[in-house]
SERO-4910 file (N, C-alpha, C, O; in steps of 0.05 Angstrom, whole numbers):
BEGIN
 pado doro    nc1    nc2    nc3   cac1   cac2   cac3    cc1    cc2    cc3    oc1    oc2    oc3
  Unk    A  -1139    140    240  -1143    113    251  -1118    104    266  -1096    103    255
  Unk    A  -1123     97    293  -1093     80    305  -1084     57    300  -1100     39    301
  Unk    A  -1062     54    295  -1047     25    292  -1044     12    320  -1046     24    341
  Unk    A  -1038    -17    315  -1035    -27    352  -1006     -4    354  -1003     12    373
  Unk    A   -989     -5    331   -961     14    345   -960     28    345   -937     34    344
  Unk    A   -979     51    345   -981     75    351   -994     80    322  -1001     62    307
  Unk    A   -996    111    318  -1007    125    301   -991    116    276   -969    104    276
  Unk    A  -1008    124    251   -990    121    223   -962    138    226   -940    128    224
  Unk    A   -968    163    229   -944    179    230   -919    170    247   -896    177    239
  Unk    A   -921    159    265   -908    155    283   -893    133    275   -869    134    280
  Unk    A   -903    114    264   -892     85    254   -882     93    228   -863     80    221
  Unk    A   -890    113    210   -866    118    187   -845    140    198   -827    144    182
  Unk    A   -843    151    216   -819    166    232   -807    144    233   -788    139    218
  Unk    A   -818    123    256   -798    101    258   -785     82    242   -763     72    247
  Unk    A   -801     77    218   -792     66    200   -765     80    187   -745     68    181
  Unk    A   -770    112    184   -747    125    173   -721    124    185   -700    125    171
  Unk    A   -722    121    220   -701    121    234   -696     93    231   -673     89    222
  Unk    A   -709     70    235   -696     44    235   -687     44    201   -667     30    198
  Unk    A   -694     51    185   -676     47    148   -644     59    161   -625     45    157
  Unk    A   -640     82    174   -628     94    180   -605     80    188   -584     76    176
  Unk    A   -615     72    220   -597     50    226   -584     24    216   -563     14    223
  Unk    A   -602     14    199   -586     -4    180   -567      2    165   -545    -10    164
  Unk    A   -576     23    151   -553     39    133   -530     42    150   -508     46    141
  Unk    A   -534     42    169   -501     39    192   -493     21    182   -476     22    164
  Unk    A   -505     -1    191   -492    -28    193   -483    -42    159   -465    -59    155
  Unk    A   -501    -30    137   -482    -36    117   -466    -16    115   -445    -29    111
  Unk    A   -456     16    116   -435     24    114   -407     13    130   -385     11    119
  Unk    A   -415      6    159   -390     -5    173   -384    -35    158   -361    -41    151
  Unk    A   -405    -51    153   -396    -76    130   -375    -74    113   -357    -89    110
  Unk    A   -379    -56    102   -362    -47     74   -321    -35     87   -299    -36     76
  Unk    A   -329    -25    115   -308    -23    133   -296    -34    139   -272    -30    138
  Unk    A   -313    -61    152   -295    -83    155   -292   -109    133   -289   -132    140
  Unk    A   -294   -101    103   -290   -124     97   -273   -109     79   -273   -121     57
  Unk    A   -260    -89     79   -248    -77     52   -216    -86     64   -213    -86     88
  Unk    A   -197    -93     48   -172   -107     52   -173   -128     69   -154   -136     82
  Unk    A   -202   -142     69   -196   -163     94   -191   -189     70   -187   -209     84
  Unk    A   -191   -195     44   -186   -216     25   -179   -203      1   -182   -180     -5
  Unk    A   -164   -228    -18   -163   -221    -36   -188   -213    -57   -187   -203    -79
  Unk    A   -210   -220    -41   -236   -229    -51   -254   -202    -49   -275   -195    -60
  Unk    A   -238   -190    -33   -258   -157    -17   -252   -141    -42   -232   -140    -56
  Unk    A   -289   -124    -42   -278   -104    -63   -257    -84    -70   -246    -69    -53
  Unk    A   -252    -85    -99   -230    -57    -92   -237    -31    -94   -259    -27   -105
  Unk    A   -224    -12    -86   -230     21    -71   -227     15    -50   -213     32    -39
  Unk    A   -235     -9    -30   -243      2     -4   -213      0     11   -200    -20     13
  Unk    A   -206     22     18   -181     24     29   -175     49     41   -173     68     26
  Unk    A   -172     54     69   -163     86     76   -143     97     68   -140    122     69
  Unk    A   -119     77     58    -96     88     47    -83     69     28    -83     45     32
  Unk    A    -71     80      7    -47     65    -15    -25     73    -18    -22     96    -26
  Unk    A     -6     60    -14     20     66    -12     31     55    -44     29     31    -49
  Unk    A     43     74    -64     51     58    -88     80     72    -87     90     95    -86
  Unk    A     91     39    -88    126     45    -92    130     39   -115    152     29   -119
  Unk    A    110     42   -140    123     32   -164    151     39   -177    167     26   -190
  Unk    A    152     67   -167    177     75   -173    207     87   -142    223    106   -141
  Unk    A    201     70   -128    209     71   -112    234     47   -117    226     28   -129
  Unk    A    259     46   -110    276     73    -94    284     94   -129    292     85   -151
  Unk    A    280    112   -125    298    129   -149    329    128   -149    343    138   -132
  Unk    A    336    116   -170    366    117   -166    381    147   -160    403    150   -148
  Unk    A    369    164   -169    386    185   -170    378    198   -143    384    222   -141
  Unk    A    366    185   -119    365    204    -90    379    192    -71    382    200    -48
  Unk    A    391    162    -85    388    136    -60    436    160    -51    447    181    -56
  Unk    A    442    129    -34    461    134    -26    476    104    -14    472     92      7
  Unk    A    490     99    -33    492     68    -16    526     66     -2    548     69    -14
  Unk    A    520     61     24    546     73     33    568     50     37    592     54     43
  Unk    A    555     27     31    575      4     28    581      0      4    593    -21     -1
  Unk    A    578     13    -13    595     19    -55    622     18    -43    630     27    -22
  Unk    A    639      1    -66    659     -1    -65    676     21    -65    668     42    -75
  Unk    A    696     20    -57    707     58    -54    730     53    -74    746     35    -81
  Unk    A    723     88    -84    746     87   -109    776     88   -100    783    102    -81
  Unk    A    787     77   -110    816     80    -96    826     99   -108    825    105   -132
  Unk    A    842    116    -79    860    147    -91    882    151   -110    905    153   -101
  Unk    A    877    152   -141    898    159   -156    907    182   -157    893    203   -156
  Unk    A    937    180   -161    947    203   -153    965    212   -180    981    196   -190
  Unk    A    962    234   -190    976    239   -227   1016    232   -228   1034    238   -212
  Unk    A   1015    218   -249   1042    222   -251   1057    243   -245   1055    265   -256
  Unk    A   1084    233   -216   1105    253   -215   1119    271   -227   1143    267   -230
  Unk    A   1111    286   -234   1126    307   -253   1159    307   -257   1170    315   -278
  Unk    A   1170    299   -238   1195    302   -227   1209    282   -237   1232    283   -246
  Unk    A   1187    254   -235   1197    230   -237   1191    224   -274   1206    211   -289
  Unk    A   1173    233   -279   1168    231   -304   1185    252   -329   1186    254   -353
  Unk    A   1194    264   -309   1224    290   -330   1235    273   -340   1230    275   -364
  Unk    A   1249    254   -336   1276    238   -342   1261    217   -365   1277    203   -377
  Unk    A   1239    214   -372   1217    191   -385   1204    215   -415   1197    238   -412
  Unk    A   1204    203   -433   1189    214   -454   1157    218   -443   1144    212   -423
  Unk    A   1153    235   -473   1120    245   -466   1105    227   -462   1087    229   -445
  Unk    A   1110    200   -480   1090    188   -483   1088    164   -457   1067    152   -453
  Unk    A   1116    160   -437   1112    149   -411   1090    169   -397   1072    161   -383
  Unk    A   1093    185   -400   1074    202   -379   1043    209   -387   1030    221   -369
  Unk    A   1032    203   -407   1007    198   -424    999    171   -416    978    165   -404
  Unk    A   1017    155   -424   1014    130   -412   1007    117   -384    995     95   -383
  Unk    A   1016    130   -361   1009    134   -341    987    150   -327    976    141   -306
  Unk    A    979    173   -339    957    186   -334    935    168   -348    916    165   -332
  Unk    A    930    155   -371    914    140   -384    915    109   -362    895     95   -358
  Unk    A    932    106   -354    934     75   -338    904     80   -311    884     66   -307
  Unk    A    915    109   -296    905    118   -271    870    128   -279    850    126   -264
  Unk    A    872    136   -301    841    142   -313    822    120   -306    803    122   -292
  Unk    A    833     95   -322    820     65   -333    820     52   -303    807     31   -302
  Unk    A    832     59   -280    830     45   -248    811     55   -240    795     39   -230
  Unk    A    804     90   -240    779    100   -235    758    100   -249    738    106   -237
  Unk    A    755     92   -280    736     88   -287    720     55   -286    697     46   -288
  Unk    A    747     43   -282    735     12   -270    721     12   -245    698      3   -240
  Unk    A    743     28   -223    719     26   -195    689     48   -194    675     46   -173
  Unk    A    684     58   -206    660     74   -215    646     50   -224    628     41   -210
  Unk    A    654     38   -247    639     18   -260    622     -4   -236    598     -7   -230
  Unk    A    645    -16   -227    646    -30   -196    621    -20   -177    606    -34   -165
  Unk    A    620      6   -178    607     14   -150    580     29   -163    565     40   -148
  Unk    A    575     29   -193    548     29   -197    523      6   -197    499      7   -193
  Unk    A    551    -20   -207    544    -42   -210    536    -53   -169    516    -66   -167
  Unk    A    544    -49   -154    548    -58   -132    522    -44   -122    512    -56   -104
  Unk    A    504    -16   -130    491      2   -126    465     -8   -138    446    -10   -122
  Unk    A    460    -20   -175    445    -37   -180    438    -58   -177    417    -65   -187
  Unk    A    450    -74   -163    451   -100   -151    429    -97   -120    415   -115   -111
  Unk    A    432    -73   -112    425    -73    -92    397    -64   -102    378    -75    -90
  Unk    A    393    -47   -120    367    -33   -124    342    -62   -128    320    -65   -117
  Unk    A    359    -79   -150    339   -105   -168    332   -120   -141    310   -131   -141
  Unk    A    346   -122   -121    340   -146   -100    309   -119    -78    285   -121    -72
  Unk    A    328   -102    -77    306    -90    -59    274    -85    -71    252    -82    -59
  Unk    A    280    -84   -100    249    -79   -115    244   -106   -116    220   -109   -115
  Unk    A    256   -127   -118    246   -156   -122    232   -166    -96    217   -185   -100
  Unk    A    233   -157    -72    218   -171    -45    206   -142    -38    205   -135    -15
  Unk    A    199   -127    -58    176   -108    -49    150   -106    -70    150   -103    -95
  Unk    A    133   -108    -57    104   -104    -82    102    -73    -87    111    -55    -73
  Unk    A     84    -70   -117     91    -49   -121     60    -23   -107     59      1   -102
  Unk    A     43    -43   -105     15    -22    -77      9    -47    -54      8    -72    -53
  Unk    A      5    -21    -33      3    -28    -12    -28    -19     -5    -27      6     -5
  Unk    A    -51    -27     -1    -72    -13      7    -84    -25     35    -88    -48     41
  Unk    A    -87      1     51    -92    -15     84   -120    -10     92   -133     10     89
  Unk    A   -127    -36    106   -157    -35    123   -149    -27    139   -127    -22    147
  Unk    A   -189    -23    151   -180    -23    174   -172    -49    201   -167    -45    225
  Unk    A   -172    -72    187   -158    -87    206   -132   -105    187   -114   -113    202
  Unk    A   -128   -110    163   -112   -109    144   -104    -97    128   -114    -75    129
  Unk    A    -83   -101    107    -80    -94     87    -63   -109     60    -46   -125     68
  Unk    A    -66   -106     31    -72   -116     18    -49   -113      5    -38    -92     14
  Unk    A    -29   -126    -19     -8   -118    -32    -15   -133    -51    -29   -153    -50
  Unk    A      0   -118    -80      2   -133   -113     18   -121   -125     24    -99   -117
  Unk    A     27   -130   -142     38   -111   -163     21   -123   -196      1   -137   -201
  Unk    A     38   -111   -211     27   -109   -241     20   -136   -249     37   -153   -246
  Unk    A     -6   -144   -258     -6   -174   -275    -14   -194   -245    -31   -211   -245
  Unk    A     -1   -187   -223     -2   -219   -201    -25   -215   -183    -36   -193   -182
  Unk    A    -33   -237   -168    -59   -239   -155    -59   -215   -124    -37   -208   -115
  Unk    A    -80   -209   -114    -62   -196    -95    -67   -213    -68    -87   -225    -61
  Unk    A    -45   -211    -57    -36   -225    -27    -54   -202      3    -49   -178      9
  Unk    A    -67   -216     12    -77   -201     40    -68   -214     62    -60   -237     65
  Unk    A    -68   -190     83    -53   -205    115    -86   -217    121   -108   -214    110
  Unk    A    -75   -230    145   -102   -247    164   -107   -213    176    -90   -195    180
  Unk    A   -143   -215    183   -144   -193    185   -147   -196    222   -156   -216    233
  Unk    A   -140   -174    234   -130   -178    262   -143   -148    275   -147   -126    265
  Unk    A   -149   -161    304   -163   -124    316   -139   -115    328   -139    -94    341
  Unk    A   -115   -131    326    -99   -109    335    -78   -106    318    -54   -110    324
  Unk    A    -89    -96    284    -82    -94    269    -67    -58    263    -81    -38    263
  Unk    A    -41    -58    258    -29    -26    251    -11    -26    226     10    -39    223
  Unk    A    -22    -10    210      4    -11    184     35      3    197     37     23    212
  Unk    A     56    -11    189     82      8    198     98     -1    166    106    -23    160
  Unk    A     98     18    155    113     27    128    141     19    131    152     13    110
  Unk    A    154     18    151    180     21    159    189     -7    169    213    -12    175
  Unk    A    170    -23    170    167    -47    184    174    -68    152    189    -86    146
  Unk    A    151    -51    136    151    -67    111    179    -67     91    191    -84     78
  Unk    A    186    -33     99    207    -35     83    228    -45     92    247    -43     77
  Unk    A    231    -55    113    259    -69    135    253    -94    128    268   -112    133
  Unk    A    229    -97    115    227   -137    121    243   -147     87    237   -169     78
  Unk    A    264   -130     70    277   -138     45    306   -147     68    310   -142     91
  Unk    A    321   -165     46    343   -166     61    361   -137     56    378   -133     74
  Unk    A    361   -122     40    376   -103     40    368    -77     62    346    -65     64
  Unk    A    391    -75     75    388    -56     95    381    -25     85    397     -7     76
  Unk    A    350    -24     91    352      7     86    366     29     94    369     46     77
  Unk    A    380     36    127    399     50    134    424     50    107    439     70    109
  Unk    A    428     35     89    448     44     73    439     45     52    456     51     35
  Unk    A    410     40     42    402     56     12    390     81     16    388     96     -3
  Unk    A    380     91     46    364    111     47    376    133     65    383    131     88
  Unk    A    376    149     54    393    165     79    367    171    102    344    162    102
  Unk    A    380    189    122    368    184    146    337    197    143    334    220    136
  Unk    A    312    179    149    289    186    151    276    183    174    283    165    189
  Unk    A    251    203    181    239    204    197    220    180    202    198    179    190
  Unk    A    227    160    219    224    135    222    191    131    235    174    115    227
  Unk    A    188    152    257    164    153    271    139    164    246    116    156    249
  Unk    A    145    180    225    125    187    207    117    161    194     93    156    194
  Unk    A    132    142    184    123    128    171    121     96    181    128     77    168
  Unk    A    109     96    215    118     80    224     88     71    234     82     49    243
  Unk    A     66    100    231     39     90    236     35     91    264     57     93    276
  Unk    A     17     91    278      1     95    306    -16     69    319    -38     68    329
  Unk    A      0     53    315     -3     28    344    -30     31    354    -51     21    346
  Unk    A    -23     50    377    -45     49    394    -69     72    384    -91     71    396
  Unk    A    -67     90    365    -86     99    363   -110     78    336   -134     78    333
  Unk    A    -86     62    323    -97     44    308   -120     20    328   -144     17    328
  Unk    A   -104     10    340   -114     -4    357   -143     10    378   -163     -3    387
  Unk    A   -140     22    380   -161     42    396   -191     46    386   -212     46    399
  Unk    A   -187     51    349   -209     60    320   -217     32    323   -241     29    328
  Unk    A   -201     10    322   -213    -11    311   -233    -26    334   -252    -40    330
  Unk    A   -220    -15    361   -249    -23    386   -271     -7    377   -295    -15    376
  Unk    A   -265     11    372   -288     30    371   -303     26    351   -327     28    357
  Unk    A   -298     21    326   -317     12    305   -333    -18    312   -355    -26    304
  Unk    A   -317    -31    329   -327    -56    330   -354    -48    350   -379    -52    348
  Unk    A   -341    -38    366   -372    -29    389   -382    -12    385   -393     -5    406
  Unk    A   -385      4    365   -410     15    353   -426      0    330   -448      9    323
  Unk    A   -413    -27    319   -428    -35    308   -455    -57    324   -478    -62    315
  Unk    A   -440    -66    348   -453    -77    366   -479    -65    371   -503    -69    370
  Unk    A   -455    -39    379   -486    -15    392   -508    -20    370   -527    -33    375
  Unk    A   -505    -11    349   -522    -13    321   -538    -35    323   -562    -32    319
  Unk    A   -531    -52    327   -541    -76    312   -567    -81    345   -585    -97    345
  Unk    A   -558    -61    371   -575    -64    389   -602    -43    375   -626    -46    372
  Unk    A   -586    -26    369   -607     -5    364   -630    -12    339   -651      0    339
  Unk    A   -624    -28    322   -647    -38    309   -651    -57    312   -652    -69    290
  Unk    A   -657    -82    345   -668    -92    348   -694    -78    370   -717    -85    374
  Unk    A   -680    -57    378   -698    -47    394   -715    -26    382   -736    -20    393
  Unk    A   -705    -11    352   -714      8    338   -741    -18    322   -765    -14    323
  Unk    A   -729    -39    311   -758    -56    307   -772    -62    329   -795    -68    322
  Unk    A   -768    -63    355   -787    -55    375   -807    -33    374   -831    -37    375
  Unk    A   -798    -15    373   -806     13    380   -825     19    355   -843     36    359
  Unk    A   -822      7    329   -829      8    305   -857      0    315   -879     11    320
  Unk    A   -845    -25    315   -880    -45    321   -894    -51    334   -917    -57    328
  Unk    A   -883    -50    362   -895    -57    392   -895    -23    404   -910    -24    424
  Unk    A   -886      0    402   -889     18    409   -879     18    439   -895     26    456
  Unk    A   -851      8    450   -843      4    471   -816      4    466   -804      0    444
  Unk    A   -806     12    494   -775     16    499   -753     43    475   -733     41    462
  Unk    A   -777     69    482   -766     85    468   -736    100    486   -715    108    476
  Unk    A   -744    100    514   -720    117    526   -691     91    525   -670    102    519
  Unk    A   -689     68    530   -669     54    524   -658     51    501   -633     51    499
  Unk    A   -676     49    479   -673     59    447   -648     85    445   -626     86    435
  Unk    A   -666    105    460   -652    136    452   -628    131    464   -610    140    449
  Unk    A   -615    117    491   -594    117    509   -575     91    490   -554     85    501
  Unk    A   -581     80    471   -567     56    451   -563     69    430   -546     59    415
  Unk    A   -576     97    420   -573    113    397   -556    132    403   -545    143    384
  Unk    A   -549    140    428   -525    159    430   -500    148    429   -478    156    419
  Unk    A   -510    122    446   -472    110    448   -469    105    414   -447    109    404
  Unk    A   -489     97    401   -483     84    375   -464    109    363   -440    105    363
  Unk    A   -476    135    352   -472    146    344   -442    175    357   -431    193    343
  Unk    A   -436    169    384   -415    175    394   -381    152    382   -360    159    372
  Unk    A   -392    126    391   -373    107    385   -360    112    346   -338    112    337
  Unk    A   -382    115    337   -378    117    307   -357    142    298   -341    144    280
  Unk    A   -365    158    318   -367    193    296   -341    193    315   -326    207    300
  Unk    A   -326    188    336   -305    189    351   -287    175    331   -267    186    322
  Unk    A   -294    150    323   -271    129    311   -275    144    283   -254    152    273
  Unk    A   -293    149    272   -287    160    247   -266    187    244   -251    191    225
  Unk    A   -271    205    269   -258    230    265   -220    218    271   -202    231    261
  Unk    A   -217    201    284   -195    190    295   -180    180    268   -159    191    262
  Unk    A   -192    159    250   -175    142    231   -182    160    211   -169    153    191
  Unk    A   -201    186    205   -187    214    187   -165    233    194   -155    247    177
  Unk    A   -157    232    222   -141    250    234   -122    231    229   -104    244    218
  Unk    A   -112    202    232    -95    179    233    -79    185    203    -58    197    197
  Unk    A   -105    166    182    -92    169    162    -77    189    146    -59    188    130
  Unk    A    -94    208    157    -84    238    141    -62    250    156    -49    266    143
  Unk    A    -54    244    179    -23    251    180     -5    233    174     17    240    168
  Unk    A     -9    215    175      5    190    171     13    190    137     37    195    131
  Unk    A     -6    186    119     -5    206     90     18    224     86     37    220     71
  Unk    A     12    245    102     34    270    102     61    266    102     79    277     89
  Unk    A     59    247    123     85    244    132    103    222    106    125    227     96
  Unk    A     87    201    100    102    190     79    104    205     58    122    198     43
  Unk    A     87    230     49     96    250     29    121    263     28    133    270      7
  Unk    A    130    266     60    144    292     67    165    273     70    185    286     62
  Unk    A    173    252     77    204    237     85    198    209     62    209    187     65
  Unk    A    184    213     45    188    182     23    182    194     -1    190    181    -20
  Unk    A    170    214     -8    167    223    -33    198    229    -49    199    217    -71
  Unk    A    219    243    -42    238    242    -65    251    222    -73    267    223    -91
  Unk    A    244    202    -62    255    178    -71    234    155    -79    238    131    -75
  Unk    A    206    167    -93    188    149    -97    161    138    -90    146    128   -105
  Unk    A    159    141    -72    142    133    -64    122    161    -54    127    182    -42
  Unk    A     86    144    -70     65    154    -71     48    150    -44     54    129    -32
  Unk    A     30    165    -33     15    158    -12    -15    170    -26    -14    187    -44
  Unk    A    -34    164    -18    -62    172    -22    -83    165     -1    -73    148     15
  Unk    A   -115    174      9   -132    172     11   -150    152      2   -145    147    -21
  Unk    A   -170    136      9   -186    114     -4   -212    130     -8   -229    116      2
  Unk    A   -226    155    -20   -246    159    -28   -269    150    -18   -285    160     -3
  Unk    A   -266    125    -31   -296    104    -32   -292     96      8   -311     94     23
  Unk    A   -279     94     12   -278     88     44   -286     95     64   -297     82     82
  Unk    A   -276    130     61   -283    150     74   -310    158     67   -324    168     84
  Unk    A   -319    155     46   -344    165     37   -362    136     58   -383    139     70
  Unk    A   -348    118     57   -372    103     75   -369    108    109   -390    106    122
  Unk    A   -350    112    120   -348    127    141   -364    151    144   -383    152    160
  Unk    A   -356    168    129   -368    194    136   -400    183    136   -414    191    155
  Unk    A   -415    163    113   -441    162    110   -454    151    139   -474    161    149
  Unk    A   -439    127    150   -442    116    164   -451    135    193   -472    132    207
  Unk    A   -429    156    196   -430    181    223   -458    197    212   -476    202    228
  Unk    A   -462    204    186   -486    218    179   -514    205    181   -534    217    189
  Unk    A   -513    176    172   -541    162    187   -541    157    219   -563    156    229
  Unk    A   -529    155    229   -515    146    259   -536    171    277   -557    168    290
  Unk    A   -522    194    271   -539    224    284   -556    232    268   -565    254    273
  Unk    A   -568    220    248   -594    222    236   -612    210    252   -630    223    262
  Unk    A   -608    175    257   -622    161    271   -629    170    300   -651    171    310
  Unk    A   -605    177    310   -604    185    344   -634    209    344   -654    209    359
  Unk    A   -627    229    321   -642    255    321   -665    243    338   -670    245    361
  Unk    A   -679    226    315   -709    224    306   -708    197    328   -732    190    327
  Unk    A   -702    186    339   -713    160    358   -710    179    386   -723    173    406
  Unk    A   -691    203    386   -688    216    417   -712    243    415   -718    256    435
  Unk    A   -721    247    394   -752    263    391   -774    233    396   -791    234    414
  Unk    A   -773    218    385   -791    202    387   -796    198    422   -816    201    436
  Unk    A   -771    190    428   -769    184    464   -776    198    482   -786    186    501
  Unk    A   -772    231    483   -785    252    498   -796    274    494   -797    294    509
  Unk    A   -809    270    462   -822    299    453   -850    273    453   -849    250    448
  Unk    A   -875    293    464   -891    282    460   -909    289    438   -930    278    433
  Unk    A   -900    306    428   -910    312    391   -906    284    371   -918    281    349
  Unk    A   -890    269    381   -885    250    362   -891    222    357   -882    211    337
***
């Protein structure tokens, strides 16, 4: 029996591709709302940065420590003419100067550690147009979320008053400094593929019900699913070197980097309904079997 929208079969094809395309539009949801509040669920994050134990005292190097002053051992020469115990006495005097300025310049070294962990949170987790900071017990604080939004690690750790050039010895500044413009680039691209999407199942409920406008459909289902699977392959290639790099120039001194799981899993889902949908609405459009 025919439907006004075509055959039964044909309208549950379509039905399967338009479920399809929604399933875009809540996976990219979950994209853009993950680090955009304190209020957004947690997991959703492409990356976490945890400095809980960041800086390690035993890697740091602080080059403004007070300097020990050069003692030099009692004159032998001068101390001939003086009993034993002047010259004990003097080696014990020169001991207690160096073990004071040691004292001095660990103290001058901890001072610096308590202030730099005090104006840093201890996770950092980034959207894709924000990201999110807390530490143990406190609420967590989110940036305003922005499209021309880029994490720079290097940015965050410069914003303590203590100068990292003298707790950290020299690090690869561009690894952990994040990608500007390729950040900026993902985040057009997700935005206009969600657009695209949100075209493609007004016109995919067209095509559903009215049985019209299949070849404009199929030509809104490619960009959809190009725009998506481009920005997705981009902010996995992004984060994951970006990752690396804080492993490879911030790990001996603390600091953790990771993956967001739950994030990527909606990314990747999002690219997998995307060219599911395209499949079956670009058979629908010029196979006439369908």
């Amino acid at each position: 029996m025919k439907l006004p929208g075509g055959s039964r079969l044909d309208q549950m094809i379509s039905a399967i591709a338009l479920s399809l395309s929604v399933a875009v539009l809540v996976c990219l949801s979950f994209v853009f709302v993950g680090c955009s509040s304190p209020s957004a669920p947690k997991g959703l994050y492409f990356m976490k940065v945890d400095l809980t134990d960041f800086p390690r005292f035993d890697h740091l190097v602080i080059r403004d420590a007070p300097i020990i002053p050069n003692i030099h051992p009692p004159d032998i020469n001068e101390a001939a003419g003086g009993s034993f115990a002047d010259v004990v006495s003097s080696v014990n005097a020169g001991a207690g100067e160096v073990s004071a300025a040691t004292s001095a310049a660990q103290g001058a070294i901890h001072a610096q550690l308590t202030e730099l962990k005090s104006h840093l949170f201890q996770y950092y987790y980034v959207g894709l147009w924000g990201y999110c900071k807390s530490r143990d017990g406190s609420k967590v604080v989110c940036s305003e979320p922005r499209a021309s939004f880029s994490f720079d690690l290097s940015a965050v750790l410069d914003s303590t008053p203590v100068e990292m050039d003298k707790v950290l010895p020299k690090v690869d500044q561009i690894a952990i400094s994040g990608y500007r413009q390729l950040s900026h680039g993902i985040i057009g691209l997700y935005i206009s593929g969600f657009i695209t999407t949100i075209l493609v199942v007004i016109l995919g409920a067209r095509r559903t019900f009215l049985a019209r406008g299949s070849k404009l459909l199929a030509l809104f289902c490619i960009a959809s699913a190009l725009l998506i699977s481009v920005a997705t392959v981009g902010v996995t290639v992004m984060y994951g070197l970006f990752t690396a790099g804080i492993k490879t120039s911030l790990h001996p001194f603390g600091v953790r980097a990771g993956l967001g799981g739950q994030m990527f899993t909606a990314i990747w889902l999002a690219v997998s309904f995307s060219v599911g949908a395209f499949i079956i609405w670009l058979l629908q459009a010029f196979c006439c079997c369908i």
